[in-house]
C-alpha atoms as an extended CHARMM CRD file, in Angstrom:
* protein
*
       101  EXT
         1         1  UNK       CA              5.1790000000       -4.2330000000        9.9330000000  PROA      1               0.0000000000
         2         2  UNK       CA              6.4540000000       -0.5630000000        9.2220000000  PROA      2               0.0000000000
         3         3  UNK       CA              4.0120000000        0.3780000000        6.9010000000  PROA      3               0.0000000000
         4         4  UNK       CA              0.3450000000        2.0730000000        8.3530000000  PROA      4               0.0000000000
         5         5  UNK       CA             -2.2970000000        3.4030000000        5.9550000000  PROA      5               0.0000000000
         6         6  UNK       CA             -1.5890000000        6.5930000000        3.4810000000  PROA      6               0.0000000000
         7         7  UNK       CA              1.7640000000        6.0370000000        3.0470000000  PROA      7               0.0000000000
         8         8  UNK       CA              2.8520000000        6.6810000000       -0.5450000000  PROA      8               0.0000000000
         9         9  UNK       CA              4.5170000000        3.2660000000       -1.7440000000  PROA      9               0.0000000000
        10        10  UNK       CA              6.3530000000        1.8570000000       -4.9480000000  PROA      10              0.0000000000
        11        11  UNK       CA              5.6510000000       -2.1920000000       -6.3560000000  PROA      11              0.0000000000
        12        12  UNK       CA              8.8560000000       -3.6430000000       -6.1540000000  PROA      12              0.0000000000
        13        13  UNK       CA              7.9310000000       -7.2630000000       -7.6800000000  PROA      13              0.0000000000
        14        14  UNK       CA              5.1230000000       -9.2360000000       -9.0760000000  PROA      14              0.0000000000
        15        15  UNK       CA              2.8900000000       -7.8510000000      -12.0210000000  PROA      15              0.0000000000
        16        16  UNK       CA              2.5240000000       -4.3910000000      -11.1120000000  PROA      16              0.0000000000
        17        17  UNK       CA              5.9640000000       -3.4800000000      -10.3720000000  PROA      17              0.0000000000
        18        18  UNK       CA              6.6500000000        0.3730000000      -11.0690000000  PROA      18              0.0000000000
        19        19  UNK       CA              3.0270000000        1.3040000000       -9.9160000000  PROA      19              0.0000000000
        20        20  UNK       CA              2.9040000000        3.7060000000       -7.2370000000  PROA      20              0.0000000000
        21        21  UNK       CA             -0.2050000000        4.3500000000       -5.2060000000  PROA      21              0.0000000000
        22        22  UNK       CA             -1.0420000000        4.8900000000       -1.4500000000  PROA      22              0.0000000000
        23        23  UNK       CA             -2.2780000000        2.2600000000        1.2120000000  PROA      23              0.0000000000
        24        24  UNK       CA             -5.6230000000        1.7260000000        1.9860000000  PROA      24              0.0000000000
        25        25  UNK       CA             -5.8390000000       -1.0370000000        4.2420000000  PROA      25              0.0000000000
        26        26  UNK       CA             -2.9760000000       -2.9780000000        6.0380000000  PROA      26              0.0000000000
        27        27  UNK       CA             -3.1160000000       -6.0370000000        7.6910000000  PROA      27              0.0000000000
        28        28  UNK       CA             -0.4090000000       -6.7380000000        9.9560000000  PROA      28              0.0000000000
        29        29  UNK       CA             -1.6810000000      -10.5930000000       10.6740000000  PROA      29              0.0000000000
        30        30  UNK       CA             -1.1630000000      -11.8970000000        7.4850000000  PROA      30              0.0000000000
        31        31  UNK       CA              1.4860000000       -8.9870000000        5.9750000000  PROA      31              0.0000000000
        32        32  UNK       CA             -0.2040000000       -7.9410000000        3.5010000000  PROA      32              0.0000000000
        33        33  UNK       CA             -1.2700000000       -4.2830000000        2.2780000000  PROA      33              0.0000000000
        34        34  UNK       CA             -3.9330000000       -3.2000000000       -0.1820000000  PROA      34              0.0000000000
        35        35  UNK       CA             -2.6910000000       -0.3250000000       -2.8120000000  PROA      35              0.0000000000
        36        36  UNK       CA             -4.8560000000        2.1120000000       -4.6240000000  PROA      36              0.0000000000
        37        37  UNK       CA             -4.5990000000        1.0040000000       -8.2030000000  PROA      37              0.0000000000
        38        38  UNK       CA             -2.3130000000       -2.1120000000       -7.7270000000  PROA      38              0.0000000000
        39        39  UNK       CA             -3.6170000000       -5.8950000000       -7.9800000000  PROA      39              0.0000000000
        40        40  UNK       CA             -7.2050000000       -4.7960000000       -9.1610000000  PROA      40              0.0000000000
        41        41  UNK       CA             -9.3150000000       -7.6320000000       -9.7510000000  PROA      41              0.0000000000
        42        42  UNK       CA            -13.1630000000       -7.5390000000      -11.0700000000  PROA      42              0.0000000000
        43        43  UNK       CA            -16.1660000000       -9.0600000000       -9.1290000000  PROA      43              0.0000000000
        44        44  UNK       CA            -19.1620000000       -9.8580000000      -11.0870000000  PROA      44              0.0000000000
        45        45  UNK       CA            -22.1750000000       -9.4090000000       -9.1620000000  PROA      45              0.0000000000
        46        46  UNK       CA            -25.6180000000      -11.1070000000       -9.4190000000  PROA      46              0.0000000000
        47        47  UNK       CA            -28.8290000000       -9.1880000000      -10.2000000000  PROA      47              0.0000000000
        48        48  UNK       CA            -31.0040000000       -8.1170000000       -7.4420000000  PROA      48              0.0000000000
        49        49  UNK       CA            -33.9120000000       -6.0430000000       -7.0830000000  PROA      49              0.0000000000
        50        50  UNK       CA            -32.3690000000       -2.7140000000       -6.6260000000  PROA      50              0.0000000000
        51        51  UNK       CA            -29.7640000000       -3.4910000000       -9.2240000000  PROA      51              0.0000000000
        52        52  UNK       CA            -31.6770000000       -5.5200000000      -11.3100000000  PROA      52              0.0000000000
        53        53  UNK       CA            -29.4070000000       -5.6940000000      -14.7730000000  PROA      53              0.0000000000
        54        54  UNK       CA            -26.1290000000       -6.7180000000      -12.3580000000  PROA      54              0.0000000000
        55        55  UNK       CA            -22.9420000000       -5.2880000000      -12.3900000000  PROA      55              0.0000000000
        56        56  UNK       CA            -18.8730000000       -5.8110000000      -12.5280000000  PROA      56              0.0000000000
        57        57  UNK       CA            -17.2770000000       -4.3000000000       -9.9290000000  PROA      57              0.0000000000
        58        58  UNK       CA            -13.1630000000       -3.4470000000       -9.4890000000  PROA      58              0.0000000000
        59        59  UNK       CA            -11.6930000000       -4.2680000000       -6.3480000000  PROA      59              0.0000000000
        60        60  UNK       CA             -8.4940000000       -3.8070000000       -4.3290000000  PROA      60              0.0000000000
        61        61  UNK       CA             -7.0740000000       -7.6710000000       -3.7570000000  PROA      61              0.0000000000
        62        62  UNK       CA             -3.7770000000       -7.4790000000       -1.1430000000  PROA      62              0.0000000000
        63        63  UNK       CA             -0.4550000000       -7.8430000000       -2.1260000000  PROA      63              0.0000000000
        64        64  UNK       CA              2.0730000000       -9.3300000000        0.3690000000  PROA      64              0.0000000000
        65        65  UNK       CA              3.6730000000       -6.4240000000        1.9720000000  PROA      65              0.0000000000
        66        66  UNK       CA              7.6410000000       -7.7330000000        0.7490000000  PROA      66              0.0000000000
        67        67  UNK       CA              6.7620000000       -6.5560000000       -3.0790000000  PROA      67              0.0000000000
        68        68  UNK       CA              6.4660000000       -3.1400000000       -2.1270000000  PROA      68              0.0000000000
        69        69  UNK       CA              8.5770000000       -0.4570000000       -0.7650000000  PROA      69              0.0000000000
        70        70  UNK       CA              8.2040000000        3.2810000000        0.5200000000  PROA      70              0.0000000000
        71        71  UNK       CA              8.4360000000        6.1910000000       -1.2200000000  PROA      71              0.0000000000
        72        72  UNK       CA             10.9710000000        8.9030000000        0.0490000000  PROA      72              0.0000000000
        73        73  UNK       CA              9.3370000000       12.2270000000        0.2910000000  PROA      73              0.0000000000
        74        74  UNK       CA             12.5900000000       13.4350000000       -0.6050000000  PROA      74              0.0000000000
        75        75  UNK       CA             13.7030000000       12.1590000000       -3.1850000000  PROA      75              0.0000000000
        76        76  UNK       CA             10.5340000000       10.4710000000       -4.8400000000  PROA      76              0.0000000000
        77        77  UNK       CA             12.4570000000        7.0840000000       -4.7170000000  PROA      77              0.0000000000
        78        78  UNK       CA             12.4590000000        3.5540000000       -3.0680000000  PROA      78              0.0000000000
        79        79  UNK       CA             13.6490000000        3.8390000000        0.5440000000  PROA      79              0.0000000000
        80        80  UNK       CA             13.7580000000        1.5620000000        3.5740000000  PROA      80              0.0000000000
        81        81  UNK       CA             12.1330000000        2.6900000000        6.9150000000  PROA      81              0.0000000000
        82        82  UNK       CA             13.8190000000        2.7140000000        9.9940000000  PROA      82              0.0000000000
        83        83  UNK       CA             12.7590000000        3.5470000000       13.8160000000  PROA      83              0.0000000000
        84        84  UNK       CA             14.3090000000        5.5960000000       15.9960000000  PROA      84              0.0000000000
        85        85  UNK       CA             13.1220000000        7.6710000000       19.1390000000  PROA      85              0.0000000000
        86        86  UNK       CA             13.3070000000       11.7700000000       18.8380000000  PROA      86              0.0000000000
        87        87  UNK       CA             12.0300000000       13.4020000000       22.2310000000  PROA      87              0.0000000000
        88        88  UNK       CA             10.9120000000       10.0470000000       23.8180000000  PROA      88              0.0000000000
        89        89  UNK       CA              8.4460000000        9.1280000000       21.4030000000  PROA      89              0.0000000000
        90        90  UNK       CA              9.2420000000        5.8060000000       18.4440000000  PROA      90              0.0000000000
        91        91  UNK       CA              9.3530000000        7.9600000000       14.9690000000  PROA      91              0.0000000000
        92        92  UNK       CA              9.7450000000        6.7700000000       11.6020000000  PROA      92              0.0000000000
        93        93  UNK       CA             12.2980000000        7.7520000000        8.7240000000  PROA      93              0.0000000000
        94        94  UNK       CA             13.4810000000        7.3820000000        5.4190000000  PROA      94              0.0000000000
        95        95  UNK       CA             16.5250000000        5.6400000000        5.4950000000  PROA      95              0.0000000000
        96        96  UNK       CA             17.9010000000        6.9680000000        2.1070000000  PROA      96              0.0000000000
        97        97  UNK       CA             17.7540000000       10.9860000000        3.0660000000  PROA      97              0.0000000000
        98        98  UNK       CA             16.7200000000       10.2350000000        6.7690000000  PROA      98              0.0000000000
        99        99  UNK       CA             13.2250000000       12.1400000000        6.9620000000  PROA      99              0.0000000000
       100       100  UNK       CA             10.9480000000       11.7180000000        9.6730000000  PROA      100             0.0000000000
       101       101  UNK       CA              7.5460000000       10.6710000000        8.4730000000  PROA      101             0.0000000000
C-alpha cells in the first residue's frame, strides 16, 4: 500500500467523492484507510453512570483504499505515487510533477 498516515488525499469514488481530508489510520491488511471527514457514520451510545443522559457520537468508518487518491503538493491535484531510490534509501513521489514526499 503507498499510502502511510497524514498524507493529504482526494475521494475518487463512492459517496464522498471530491472530499479531501488527511489519513488517520491505515490498514494495510485489509486496504483500507480512514479519512478525516470522509465516510462519517454516528454511534449511539447507551447511558451510563458518568454519562447518564447518553450520547451520539461521529465516527471515522474506512473506506477501501482504491476510492481515493493523493494529493500533489504541487499542483493541489490527483496524482499517482511512485517509488524510487535517491541516495540509497526507497522515497516516494508524485508522479504528475515528480515531488518527493
Amino acid at each position: 500500500m503507498n499510502f502511510v498516515k497524514g498524507d493529504k488525499v482526494i475521494v475518487i469514488a463512492g459517496k464522498d467523492k471530491g472530499k479531501t481530508g488527511t489519513i488517520q489510520k491505515v490498514d494495510p491488511k485489509s486496504n483500507r484507510v480512514v479519512v478525516e471527514n470522509v465516510n462519517v457514520r454516528k454511534k449511539h451510545r447507551k447511558p451510563t453512570q458518568q454519562t447518564p443522559e447518553g450520547s451520539v457520537v461521529e465516527i471515522y468508518a474506512p473506506i477501501d483504499a482504491s476510492n481515493v487518491m493523493l494529493v500533489d503538493p504541487k499542483t493541489k491535484k490527483p496524482t499517482r505515487i511512485g517509488h524510487k531510490e535517491e541516495k540509497g534509501k526507497k522515497v516516494r513521489y508524485a508522479k504528475a510533477s515528480g515531488t518527493i514526499l
